[in-house]
GUNU-787068 format. One record per residue (C-alpha): residue number from 0; chain; x, z, y. Coordinates in Angstrom, 3 decimals. Layout:
N
PT  num  chaine      east        up     north
PT  NUM       A         X         Z         Y
...
***
This chain:
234
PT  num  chaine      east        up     north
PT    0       A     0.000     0.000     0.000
PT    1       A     0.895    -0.791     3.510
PT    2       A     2.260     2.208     5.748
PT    3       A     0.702     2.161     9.442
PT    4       A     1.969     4.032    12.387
PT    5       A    -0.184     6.322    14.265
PT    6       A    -1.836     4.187    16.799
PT    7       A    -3.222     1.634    14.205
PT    8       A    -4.640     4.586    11.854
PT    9       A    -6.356     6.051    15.153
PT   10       A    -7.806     2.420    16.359
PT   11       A    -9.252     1.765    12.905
PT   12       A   -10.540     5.778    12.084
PT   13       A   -14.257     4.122    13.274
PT   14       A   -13.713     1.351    11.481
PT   15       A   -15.318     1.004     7.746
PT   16       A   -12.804    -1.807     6.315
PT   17       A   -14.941    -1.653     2.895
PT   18       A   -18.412    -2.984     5.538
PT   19       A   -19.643    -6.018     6.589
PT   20       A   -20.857    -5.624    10.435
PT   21       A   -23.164    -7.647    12.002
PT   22       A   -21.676    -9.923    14.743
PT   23       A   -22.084    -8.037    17.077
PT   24       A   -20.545    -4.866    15.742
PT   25       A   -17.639    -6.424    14.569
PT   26       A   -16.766    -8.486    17.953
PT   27       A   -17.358    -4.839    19.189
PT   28       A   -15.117    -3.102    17.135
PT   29       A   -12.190    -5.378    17.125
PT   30       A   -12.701    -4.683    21.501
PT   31       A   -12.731    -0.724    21.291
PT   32       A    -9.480    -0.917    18.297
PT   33       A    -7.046    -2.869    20.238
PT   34       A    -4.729    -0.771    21.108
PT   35       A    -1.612    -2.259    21.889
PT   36       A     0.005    -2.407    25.584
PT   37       A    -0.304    -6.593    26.241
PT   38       A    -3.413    -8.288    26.389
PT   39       A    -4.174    -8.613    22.948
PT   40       A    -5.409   -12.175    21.383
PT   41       A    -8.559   -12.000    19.212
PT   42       A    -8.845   -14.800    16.087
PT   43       A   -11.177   -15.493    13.568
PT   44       A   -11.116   -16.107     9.653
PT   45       A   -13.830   -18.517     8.348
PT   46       A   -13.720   -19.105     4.576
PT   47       A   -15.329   -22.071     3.383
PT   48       A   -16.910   -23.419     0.916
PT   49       A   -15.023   -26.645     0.602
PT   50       A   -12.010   -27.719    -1.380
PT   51       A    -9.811   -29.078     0.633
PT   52       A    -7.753   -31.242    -2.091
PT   53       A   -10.402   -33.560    -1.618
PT   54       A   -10.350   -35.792     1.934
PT   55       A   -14.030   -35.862     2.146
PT   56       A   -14.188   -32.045     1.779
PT   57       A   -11.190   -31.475     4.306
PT   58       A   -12.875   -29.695     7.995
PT   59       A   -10.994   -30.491    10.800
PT   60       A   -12.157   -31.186    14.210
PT   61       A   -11.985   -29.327    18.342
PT   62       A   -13.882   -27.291    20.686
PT   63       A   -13.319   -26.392    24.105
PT   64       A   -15.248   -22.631    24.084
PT   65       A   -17.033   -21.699    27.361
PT   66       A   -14.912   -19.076    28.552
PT   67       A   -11.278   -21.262    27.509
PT   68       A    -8.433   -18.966    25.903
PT   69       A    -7.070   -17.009    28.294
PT   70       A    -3.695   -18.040    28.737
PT   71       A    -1.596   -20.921    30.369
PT   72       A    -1.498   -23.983    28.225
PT   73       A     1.292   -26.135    28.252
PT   74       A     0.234   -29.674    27.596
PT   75       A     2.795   -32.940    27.160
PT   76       A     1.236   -36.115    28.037
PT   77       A     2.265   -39.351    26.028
PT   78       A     1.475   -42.239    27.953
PT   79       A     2.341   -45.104    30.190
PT   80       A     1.463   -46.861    33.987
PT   81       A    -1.608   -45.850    35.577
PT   82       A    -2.427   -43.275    32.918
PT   83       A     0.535   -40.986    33.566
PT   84       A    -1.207   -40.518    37.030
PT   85       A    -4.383   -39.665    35.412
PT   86       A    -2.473   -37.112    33.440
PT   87       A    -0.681   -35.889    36.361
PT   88       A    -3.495   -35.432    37.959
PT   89       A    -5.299   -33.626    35.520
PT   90       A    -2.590   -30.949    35.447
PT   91       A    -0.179   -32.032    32.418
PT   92       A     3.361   -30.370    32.328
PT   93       A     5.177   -32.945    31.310
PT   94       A     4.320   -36.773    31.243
PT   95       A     6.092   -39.765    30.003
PT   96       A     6.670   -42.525    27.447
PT   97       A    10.290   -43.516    25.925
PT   98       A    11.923   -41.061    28.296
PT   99       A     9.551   -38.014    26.982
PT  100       A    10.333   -38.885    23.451
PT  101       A    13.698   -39.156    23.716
PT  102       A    13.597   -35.384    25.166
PT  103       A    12.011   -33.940    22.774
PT  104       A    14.538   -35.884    20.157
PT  105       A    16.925   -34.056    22.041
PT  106       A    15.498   -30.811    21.059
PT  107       A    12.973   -29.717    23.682
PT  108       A     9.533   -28.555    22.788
PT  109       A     8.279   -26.417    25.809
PT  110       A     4.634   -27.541    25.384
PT  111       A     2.233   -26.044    23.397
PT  112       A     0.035   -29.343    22.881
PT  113       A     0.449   -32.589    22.825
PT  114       A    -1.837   -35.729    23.824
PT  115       A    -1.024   -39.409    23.724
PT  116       A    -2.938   -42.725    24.537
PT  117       A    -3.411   -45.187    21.581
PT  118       A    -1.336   -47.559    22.397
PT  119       A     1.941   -44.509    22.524
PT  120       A     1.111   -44.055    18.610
PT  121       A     3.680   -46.193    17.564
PT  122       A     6.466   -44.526    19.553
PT  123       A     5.162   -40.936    19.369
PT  124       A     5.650   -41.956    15.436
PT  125       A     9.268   -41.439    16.055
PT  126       A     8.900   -38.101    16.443
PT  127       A     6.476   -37.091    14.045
PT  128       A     8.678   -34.920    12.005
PT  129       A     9.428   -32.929    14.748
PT  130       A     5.877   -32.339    16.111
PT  131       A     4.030   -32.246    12.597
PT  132       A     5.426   -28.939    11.190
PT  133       A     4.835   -27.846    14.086
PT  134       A     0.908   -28.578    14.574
PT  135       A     1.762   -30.991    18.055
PT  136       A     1.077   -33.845    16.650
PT  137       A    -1.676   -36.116    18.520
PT  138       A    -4.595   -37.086    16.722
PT  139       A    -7.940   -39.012    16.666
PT  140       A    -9.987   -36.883    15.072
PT  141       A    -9.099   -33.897    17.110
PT  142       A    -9.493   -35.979    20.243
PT  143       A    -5.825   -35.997    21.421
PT  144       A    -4.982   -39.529    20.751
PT  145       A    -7.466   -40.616    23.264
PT  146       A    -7.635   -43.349    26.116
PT  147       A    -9.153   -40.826    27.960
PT  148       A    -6.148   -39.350    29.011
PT  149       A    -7.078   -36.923    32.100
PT  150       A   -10.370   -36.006    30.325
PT  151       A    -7.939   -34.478    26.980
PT  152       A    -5.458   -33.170    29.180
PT  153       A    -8.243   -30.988    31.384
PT  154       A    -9.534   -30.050    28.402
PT  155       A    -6.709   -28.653    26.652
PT  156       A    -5.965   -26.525    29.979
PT  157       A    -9.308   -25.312    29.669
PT  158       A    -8.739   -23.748    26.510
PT  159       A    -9.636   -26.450    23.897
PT  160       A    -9.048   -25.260    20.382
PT  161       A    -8.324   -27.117    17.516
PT  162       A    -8.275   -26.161    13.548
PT  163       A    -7.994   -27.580    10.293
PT  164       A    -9.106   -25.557     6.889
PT  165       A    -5.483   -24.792     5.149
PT  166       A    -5.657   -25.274     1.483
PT  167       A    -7.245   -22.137     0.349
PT  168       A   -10.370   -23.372     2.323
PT  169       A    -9.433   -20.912     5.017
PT  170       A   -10.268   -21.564     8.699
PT  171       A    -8.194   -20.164    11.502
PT  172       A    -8.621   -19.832    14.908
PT  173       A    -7.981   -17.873    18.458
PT  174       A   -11.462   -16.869    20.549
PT  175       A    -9.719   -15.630    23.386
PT  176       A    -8.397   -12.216    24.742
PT  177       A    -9.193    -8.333    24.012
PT  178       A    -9.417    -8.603    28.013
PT  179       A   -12.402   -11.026    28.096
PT  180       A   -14.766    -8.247    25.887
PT  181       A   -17.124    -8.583    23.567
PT  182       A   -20.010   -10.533    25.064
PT  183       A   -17.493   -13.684    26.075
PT  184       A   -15.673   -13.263    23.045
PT  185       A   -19.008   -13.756    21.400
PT  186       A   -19.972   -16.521    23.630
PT  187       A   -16.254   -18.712    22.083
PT  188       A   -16.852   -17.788    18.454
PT  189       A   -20.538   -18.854    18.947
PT  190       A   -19.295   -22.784    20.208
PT  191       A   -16.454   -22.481    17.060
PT  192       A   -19.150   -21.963    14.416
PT  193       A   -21.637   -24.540    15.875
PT  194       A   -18.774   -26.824    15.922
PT  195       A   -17.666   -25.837    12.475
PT  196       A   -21.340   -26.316    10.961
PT  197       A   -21.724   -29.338    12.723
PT  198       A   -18.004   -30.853    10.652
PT  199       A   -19.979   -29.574     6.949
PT  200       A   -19.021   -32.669     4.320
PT  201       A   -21.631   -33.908     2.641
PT  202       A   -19.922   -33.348    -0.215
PT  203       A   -19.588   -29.431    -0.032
PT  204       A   -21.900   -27.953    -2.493
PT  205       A   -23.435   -23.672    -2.569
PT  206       A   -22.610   -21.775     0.447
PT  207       A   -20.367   -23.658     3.139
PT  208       A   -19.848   -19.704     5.038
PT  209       A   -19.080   -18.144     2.662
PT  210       A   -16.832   -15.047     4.871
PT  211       A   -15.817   -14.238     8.100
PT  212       A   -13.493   -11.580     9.571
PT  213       A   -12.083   -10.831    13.269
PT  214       A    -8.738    -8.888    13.964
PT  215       A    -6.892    -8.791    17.383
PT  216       A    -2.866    -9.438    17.612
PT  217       A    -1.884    -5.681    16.262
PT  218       A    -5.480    -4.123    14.957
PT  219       A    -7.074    -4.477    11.774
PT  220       A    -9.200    -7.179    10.380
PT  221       A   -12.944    -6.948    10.540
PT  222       A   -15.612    -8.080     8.107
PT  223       A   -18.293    -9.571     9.624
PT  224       A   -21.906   -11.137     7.450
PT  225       A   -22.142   -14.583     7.469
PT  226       A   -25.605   -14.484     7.886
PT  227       A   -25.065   -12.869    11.335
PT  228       A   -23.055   -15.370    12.550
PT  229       A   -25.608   -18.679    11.396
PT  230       A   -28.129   -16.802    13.033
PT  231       A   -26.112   -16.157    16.081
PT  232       A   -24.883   -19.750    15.673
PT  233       A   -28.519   -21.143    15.472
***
């Protein structure tokens, strides 16, 4: 068994870890059990009932929640002519086409997400092994490959979250800060699990929620029913 220092085992003594809460008690909870001194990040757990070995079973998709993330996004821009204005203008940190590749070739990565136009594919492709490990690649289906270039870039600054099921079936992903409380931290999870329902395969069979759990950065996970969040989901 795990050994935990005194503040966790005080921020978890009115916390059941054998119940499932209700939505709203668990957001709740993880609030009033953070209790480290930075502003802690709360993210969600969503097993589902999907095997993701399977491409028509694999959920993968974007949301930009209501209330954003609440931290500074750093977003590179892949793309050429008029559109590097656009993303400029839209508030991208760094913008650029061969000369923005060969940076990052060069070992620079201070950008937390990554968007290209369509026709940059080709060269971003150069440095796919470098921003595939580490989850920057651009990509259709989460709407960062995109002519829309100012549109993705506002969007990401905004707090635009993307996620992919890992291979257990797992979903993870950030609804904001212990600082934003529980009603706004309800509000993000809410526009996750619509957009998660919304990306169900067809070819998912039983239960597609199956679990769900909240923890902030340093406090303990919570176990939430599923049937809370559908209904709170709609």
């Amino acid at each position: 068994m795990p050994k935990h220092g005194k503040k966790f085992n005080n921020a978890v003594k009115d916390v059941d870890l054998s119940v499932k809460y209700t939505v709203d008690e668990g957001v709740g909870l993880v609030v009033k059990a953070a209790y480290a001194k930075f502003d802690e990040t709360v993210d969600v757990a969503l097993n589902l009932g999907v095997d993701p070995k399977y491409s028509d079973q694999m959920v993968r998709g974007a949301v930009s929640l209501p209330n954003g993330l609440g931290k500074d996004v750093r977003v590179a821009a892949f793309c050429r002519g008029d559109k590097e204005a656009e993303a400029k203008a839209a508030g991208a940190d760094a913008v650029g086409a061969e000369d923005l590749v060969a940076k990052v070739k060069e070992g620079w990565l201070e950008f937390d997400k990554a968007v290209a136009t369509p026709d940059m594919m080709a060269l971003v492709g150069q440095i796919g092994r470098i921003l595939g490990p580490r989850g920057l690649m651009p990509n259709a289906k989460t709407g960062t490959v995109t002519p829309n270039i100012g549109e993705a870039v506002k969007q990401l600054k905004a707090g635009r979250v993307e996620f992919k099921v890992d291979k257990a079936g797992v979903l993870h992903a950030p609804i904001g800060k212990v600082s934003f409380g529980a009603q706004k931290l309800l509000e993000n999870l809410t526009a996750l699990v619509d957009q998660v329902m919304r990306l169900k395969p067809s070819s998912a069979k039983g239960s597609y929620l199956k679990a769900v759990a909240v923890a902030s950065t340093m406090g303990p996970g919570i176990k939430i029913d599923p049937s809370t969040v559908l209904k709170m989901a709609g």
